[in-house]
C-alpha positions as CSV (number, residue, x, y, z in Angstrom):
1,X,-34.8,50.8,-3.1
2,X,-37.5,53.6,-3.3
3,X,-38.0,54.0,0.7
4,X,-33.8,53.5,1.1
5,X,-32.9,56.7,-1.1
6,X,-35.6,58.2,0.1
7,X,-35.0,57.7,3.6
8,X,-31.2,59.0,2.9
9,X,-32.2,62.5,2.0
10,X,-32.1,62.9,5.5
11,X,-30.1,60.2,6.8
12,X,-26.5,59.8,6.5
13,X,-27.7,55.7,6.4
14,X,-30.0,53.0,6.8
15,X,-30.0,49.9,8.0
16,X,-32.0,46.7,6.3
17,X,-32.5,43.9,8.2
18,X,-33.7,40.8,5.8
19,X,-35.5,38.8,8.5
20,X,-35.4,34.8,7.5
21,X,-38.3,33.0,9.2
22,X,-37.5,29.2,9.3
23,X,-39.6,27.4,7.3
24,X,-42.1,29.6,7.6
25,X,-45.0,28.0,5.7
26,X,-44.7,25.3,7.2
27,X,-44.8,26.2,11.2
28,X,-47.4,28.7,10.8
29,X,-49.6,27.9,13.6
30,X,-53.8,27.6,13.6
31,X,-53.5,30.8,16.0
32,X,-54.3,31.7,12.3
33,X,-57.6,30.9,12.3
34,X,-58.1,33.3,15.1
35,X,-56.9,36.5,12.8
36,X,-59.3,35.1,10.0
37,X,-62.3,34.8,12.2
38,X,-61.6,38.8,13.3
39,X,-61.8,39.2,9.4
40,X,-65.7,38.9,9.7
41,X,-65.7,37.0,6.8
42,X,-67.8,33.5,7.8
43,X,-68.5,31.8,4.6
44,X,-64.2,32.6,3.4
45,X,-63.6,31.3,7.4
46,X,-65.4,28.1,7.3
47,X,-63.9,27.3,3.9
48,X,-60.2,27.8,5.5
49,X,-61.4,25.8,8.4
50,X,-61.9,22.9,6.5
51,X,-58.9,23.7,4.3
52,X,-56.3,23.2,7.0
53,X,-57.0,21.4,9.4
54,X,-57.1,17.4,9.4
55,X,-54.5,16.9,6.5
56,X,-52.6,13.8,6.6
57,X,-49.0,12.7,4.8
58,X,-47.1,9.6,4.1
59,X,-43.6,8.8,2.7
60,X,-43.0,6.2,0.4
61,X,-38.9,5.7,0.1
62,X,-37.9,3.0,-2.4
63,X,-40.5,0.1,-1.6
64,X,-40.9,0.7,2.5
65,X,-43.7,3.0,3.2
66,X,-44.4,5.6,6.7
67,X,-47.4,5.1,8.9
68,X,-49.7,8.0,7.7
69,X,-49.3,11.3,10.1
70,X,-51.5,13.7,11.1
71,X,-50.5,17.5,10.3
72,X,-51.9,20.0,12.5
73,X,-49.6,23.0,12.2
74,X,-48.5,24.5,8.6
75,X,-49.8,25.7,5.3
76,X,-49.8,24.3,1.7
77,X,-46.5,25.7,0.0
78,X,-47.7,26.1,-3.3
79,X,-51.4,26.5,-2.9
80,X,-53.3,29.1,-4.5
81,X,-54.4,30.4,-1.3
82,X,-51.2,29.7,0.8
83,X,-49.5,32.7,0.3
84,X,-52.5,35.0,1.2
85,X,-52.8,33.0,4.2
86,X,-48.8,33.7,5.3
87,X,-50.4,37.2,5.1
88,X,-52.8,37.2,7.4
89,X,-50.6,35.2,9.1
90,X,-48.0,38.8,9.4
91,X,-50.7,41.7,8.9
92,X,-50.4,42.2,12.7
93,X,-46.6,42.6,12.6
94,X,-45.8,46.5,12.7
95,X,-42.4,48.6,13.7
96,X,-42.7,49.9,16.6
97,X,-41.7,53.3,15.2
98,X,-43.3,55.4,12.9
99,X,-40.3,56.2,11.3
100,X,-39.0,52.4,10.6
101,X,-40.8,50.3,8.0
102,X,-41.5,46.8,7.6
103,X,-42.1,45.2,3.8
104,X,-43.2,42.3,3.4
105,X,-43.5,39.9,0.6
106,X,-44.8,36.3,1.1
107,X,-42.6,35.1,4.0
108,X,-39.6,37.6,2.6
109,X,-39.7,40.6,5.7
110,X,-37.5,43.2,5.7
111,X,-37.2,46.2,8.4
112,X,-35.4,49.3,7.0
113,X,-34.6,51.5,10.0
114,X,-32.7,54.9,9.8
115,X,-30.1,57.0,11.2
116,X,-30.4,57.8,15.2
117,X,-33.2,55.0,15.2
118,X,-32.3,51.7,17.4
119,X,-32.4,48.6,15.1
120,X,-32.0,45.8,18.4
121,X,-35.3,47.1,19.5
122,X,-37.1,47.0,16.9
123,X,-35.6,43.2,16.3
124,X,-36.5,42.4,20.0
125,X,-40.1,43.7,19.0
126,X,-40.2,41.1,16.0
127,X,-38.6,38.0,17.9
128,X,-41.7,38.7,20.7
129,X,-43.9,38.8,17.9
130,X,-42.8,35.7,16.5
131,X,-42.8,33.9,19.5
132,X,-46.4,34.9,20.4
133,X,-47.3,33.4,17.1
134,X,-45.2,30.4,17.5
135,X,-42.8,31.2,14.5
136,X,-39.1,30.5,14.3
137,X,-36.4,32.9,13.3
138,X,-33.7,32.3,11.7
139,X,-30.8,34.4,13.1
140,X,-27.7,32.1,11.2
141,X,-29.7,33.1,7.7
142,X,-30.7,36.9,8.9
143,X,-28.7,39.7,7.6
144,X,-28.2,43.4,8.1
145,X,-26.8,45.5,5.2
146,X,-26.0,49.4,5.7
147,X,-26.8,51.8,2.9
148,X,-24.9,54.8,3.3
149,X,-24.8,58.5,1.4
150,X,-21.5,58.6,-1.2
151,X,-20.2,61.1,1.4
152,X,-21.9,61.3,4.4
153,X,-20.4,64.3,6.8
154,X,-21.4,62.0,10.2
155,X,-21.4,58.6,10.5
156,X,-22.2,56.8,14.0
157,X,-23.9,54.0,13.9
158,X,-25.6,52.1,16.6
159,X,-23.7,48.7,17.5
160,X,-25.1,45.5,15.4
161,X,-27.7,43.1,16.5
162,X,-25.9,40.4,18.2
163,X,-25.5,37.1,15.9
164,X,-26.8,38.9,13.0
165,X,-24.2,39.4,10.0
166,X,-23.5,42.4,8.6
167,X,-22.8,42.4,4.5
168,X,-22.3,44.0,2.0
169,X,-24.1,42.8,-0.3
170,X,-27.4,39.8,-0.3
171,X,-29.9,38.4,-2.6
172,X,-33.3,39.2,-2.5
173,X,-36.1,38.0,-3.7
174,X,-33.5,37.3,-6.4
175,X,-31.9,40.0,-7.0
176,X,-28.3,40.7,-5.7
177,X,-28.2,44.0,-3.9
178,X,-25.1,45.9,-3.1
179,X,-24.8,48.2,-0.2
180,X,-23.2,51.1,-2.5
181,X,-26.1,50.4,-4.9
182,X,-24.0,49.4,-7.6
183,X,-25.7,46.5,-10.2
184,X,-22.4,44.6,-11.5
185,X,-22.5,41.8,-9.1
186,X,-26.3,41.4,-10.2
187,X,-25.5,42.1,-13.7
188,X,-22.4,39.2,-13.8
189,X,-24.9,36.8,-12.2
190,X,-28.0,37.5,-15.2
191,X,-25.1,37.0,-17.3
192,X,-23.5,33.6,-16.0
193,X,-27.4,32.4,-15.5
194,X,-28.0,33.1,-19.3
195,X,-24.8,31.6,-20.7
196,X,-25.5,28.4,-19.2
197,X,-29.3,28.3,-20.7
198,X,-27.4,29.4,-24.0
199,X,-25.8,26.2,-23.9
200,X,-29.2,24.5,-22.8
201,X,-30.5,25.7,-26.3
202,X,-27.4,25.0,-28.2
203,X,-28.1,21.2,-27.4
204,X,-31.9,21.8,-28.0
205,X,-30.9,22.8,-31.1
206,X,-28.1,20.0,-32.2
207,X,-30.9,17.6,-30.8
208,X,-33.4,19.1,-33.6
209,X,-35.6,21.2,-32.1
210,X,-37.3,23.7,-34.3
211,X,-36.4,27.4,-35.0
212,X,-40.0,28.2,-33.5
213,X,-39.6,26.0,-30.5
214,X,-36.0,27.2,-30.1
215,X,-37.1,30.7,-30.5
216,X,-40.0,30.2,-27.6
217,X,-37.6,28.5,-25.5
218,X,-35.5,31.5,-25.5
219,X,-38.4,34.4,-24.3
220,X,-39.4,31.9,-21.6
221,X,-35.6,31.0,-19.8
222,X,-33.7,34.2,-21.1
223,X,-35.8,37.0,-21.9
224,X,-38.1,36.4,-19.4
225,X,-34.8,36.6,-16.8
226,X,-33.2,39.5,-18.6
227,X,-36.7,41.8,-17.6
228,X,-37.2,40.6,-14.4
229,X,-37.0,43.1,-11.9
230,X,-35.2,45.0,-14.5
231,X,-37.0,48.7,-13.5
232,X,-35.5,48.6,-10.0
């Protein structure tokens, strides 16, 4: 929200385009291990090396049970290191203009791109980089939203990336953002999401819990959802 309003103090808009990579953890390919080795980093590289490679799996459903598979492709969701990992994984991704700007968080990537500045090329310049790295994007699940000055003098937009939606408003990183920058539709969610755990420690309570319990309970599932992201 920082870059957005500032990027519209000399823009009549910009455009955000939350890029969903499909299962991203999990088709990260070992071209990986080729941006670790350029890290110059040997004792942390042979540790990943014998980290990912040469896993194995099994499912068990009811009593029958899989032959065991090999994985070769993919990294632990959930692992300490995995996330840091998805980053080297994206530290070569860049806009191609100097003006555009790409956050990333985890396997969350977002391109916010201005007024008189082409959004399709700069998506182009992300699918090529995906497919170079073998990664999968998920056009169905990718969204563009539009944030606009309250009264903008000009207003020509460049047309839309083709099978993207436009909204006005998304989730992210879970937090619902509006395109006029308004917080109700966030604000009625934190609210529906804490009545129901209200009713969670109703029952806690009828069930006997303790006033200290009850009271610990409460910081963990409510307060703790009431302060989250609650500066932006």
């Amino acid at each position: 929200m920082h870059h957005v309003t500032r990027m519209l103090e000399n823009n009549a808009y910009v455009r955000c385009l939350l890029i969903d990579f499909s299962k991203a953890f999990d088709v990260v390919n070992h071209v990986l291990l080729r941006k670790l080795e350029a890290l110059k980093l040997p004792f942390f590289f042979n540790w990943i090396v014998s980290f990912l490679p040469c896993r194995q799996q099994i499912c068990k459903v009811d009593s029958m049970i899989c032959e065991i598979c090999s994985i070769n492709i993919g990294i632990i969701q959930g692992s300490g290191i995995g996330p840091t990992l998805y980053l080297v994984t994206e530290c070569d991704l860049q806009p191609k203009s100097v003006v555009n700007l790409l956050l990333k968080y985890a396997d969350d990537t977002n391109l916010l791109v201005p007024e008189n500045t082409e959004l399709a090329g700069e998506f182009r310049h992300v699918i090529q980089w995906a497919d170079d790295n073998k990664m999968i994007i998920n056009q169905s699940k990718t969204k563009e939203i539009v944030f606009r000055r309250s009264s903008p003098k000009r207003l020509h937009m460049y047309p839309s990336v083709n099978g993207v939606d436009l909204v006005t408003h998304t989730k992210l990183l879970g937090v619902w953002v509006q395109d006029n920058f308004k917080v109700d539709m966030h604000v009625d969610y934190i609210l529906s999401l804490c009545s129901q755990r209200i009713f969670l420690m109703k029952r806690l309570r009828d069930r006997g819990l303790s006033a200290t319990y009850i009271h610990t309970v409460f910081q963990a599932i409510i307060v703790s959802r009431i302060l989250y992201a609650l500066p932006a």
